[in-house]
Rosetta silent file (secondary structure, phi, psi, omega in degrees, C-alpha in Angstrom):
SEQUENCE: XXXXXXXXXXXXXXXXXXXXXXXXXXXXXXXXXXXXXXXXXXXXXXXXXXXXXXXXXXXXXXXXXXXXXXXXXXXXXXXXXXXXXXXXXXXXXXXXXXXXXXXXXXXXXXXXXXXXXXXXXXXXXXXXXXXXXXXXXX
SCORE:     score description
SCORE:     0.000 S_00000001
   1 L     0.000  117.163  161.837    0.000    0.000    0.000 S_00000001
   2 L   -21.014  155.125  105.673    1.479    3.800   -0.920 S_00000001
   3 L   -49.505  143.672  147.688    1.662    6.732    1.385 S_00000001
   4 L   -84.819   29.325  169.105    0.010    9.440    0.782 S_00000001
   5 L   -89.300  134.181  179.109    3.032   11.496    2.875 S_00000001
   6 L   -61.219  122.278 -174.080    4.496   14.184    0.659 S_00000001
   7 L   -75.738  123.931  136.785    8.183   12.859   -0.550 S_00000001
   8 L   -27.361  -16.263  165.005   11.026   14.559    0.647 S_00000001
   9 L  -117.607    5.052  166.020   12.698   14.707   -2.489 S_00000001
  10 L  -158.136  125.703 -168.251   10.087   16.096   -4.597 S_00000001
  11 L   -50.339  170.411 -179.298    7.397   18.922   -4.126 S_00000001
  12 L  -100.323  135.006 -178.999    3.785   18.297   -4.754 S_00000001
  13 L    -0.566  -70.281  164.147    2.763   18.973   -8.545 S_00000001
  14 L   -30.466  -40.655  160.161    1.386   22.436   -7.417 S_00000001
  15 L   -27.344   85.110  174.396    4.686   23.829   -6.399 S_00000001
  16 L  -114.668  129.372  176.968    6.475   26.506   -8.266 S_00000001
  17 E   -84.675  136.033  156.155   10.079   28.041   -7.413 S_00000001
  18 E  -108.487  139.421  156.472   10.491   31.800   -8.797 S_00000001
  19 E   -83.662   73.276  170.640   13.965   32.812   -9.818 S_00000001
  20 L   -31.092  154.909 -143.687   14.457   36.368   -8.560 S_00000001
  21 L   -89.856   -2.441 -169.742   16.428   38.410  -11.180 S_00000001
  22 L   -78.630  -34.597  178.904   19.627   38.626   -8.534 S_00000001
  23 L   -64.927  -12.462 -173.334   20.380   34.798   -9.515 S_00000001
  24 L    94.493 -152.508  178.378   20.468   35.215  -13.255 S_00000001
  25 L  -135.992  -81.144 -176.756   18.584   32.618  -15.210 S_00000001
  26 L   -86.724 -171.412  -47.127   20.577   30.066  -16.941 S_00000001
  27 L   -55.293   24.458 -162.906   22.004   27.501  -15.813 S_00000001
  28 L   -99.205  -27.293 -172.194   20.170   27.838  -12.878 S_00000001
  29 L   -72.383  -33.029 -154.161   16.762   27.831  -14.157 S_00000001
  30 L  -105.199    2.494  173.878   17.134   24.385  -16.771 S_00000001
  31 H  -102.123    5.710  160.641   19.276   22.484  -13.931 S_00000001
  32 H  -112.634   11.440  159.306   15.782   22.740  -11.214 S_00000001
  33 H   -70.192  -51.864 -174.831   13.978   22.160  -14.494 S_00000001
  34 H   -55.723  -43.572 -166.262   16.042   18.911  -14.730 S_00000001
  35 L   -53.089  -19.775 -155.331   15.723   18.216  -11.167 S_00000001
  36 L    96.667  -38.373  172.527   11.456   18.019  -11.741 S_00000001
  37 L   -33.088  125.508  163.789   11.009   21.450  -10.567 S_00000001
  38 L  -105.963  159.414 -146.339    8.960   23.676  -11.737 S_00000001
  39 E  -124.105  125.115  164.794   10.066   27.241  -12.665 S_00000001
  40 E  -139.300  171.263 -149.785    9.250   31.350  -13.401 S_00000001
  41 E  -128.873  131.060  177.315   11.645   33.282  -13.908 S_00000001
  42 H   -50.313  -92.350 -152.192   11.344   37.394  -13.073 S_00000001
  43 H   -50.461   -1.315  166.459   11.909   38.661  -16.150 S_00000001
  44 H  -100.359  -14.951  155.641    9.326   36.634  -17.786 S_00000001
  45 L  -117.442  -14.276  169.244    6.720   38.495  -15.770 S_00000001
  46 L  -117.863  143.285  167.282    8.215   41.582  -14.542 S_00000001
  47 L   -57.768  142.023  172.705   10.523   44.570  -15.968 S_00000001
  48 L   -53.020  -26.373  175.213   14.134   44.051  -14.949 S_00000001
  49 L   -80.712  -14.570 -166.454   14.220   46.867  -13.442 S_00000001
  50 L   -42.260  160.340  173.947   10.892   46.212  -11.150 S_00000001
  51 L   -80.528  156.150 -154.826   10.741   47.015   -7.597 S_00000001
  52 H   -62.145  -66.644  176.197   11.462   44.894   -5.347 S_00000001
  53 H   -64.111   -0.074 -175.291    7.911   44.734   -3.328 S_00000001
  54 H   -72.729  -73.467 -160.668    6.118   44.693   -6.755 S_00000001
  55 H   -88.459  -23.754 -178.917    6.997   41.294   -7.630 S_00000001
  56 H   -59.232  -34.971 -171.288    7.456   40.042   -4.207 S_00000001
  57 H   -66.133  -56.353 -161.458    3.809   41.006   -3.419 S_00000001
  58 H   -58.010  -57.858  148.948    2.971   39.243   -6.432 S_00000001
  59 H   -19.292  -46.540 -168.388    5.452   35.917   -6.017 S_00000001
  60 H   -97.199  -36.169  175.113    3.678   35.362   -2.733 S_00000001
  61 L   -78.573   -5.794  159.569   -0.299   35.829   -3.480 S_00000001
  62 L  -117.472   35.672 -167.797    0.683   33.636   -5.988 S_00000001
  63 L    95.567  -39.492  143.253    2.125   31.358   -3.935 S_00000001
  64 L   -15.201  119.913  173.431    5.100   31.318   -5.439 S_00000001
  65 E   -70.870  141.615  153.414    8.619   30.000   -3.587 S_00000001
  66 E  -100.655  137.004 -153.389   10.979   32.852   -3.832 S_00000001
  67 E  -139.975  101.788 -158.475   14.400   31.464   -4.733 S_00000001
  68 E  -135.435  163.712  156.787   16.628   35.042   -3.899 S_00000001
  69 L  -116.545    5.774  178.006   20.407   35.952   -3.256 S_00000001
  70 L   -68.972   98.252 -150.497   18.947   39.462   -1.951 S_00000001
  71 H  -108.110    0.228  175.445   19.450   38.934    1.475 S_00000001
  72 H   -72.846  -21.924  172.641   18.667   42.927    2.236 S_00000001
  73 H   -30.232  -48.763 -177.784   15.384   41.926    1.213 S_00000001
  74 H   -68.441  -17.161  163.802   14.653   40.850    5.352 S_00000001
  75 L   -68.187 -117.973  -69.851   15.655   45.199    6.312 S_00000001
  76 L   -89.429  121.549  154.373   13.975   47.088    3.536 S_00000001
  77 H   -52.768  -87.641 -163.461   10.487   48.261    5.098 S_00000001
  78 H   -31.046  -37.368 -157.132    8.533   48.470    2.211 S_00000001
  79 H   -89.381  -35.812 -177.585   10.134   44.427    0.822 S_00000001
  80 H   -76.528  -28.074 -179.800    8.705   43.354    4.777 S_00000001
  81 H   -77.305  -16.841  178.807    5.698   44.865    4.122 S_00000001
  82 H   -85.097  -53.006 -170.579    5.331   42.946    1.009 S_00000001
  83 H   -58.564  -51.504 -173.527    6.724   39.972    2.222 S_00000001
  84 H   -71.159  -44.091  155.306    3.876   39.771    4.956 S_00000001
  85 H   -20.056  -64.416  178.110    1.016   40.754    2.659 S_00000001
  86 L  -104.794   33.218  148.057    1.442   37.981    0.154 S_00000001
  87 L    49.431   25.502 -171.531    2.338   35.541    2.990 S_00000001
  88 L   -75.251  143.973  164.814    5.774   34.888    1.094 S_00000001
  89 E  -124.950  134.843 -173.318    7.929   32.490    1.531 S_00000001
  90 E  -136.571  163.917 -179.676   11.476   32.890    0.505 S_00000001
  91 E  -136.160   87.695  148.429   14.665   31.332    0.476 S_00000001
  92 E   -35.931  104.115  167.639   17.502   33.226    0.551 S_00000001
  93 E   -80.890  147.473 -158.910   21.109   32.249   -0.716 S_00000001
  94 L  -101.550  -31.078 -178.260   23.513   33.345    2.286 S_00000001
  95 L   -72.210  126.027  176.738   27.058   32.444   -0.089 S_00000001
  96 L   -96.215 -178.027  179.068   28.242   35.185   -2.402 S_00000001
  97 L    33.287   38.355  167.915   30.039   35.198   -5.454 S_00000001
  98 L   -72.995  128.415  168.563   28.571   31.505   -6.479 S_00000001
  99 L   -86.264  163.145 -163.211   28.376   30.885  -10.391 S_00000001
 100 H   -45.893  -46.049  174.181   25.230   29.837  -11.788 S_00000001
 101 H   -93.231   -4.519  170.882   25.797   26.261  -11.283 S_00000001
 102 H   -58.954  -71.545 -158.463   27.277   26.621   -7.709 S_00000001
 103 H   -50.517  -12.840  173.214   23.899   28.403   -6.711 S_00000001
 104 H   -77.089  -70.631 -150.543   21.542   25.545   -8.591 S_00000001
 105 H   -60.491    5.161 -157.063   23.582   22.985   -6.964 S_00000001
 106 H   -99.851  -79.360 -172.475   23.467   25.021   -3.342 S_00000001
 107 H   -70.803  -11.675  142.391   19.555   24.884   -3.598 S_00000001
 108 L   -54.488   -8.991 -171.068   19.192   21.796   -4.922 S_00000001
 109 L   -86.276  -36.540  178.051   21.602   19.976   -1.611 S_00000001
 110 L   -78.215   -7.022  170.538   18.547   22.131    0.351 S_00000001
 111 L   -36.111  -34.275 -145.413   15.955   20.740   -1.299 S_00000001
 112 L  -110.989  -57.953  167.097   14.889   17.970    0.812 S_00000001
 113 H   -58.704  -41.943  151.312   15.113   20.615    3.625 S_00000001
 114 H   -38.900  -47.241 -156.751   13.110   23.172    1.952 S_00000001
 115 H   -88.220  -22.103 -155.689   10.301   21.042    1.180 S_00000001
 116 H   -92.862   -2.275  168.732    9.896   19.554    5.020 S_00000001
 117 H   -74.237  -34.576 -173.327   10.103   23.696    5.627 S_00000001
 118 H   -72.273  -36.899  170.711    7.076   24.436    3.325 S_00000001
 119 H   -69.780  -42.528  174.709    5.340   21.101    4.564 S_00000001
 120 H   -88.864  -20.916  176.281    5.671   22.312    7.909 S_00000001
 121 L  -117.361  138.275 -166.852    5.312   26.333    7.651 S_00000001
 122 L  -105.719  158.236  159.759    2.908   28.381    6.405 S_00000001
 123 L   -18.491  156.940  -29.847    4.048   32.103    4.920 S_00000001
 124 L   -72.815  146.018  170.073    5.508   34.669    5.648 S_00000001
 125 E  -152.258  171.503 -178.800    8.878   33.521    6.483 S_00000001
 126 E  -129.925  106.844 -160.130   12.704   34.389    5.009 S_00000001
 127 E  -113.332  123.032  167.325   14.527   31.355    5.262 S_00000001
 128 E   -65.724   80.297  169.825   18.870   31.521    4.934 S_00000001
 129 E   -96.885  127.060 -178.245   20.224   29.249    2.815 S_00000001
 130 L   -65.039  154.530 -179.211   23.646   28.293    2.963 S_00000001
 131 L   -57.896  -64.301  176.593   26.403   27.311    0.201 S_00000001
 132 L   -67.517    8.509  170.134   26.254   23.728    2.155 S_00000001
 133 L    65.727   36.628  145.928   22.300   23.731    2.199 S_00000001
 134 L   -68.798  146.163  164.324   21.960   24.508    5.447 S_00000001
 135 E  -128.920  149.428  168.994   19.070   26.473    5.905 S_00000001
 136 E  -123.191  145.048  172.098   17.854   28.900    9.289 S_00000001
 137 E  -111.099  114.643  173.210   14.501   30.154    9.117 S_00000001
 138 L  -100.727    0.000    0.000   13.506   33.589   10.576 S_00000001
């Protein structure tokens, strides 16, 4: 007989990670495509230029994972005020200067951690992910 318990190594169907525009796109976007992920990308719905609480509002009412290296995002009134509106949940990489496939490969090692945070917490939260896929949530 199956479980019906959500796997740990892959979100339920409904899931979608956004790529905030500080990560780039490729490779980062087609190696959590590969992974089974599914994916938006800022710049496919927002100007490059957009403000920050614009799309954030938006990312989060629609549910939307936010997958960020903006870690000022957790200061900035206006991006907290946003953040709590739309209930967001985001996950912040904490490692700088990562290449495209360092930062897929950072949030893919947190995956498995990610998902039992989203299975257990509901929005808003800003969660600190580490180069090793550690994550802290605050």
């Amino acid at each position: 007989m199956r479980s019906k318990k959500p796997s740990a190594a892959k979100p339920p169907d409904e899931t979608v990670f956004f790529i905030d525009r500080s990560l780039g796109v490729e490779p980062i976007r087609a190696e959590l495509i590969k992974a089974g992920l599914t994916i938006e990308v800022h710049d496919d719905h927002f100007d490059r230029d957009e403000e920050d609480q614009v799309w954030l509002k938006t990312a989060g009412a629609k549910g939307w994972i936010v997958l960020t290296k903006d870690q000022r995002l957790r200061y900035r009134p206006l991006e907290i005020a946003a953040l709590r509106a739309s209930q967001a949940k985001v996950f912040v990489l904490t490692a700088g200067n990562l290449r495209g496939t360092e930062i897929a490969t950072a949030f893919l090692g947190a995956l498995p951690r990610i998902l039992k945070i989203l299975n257990s917490r509901s929005g808003p939260f800003v969660a600190r992910v580490s180069r090793s896929g550690q994550i802290t949530v605050t």
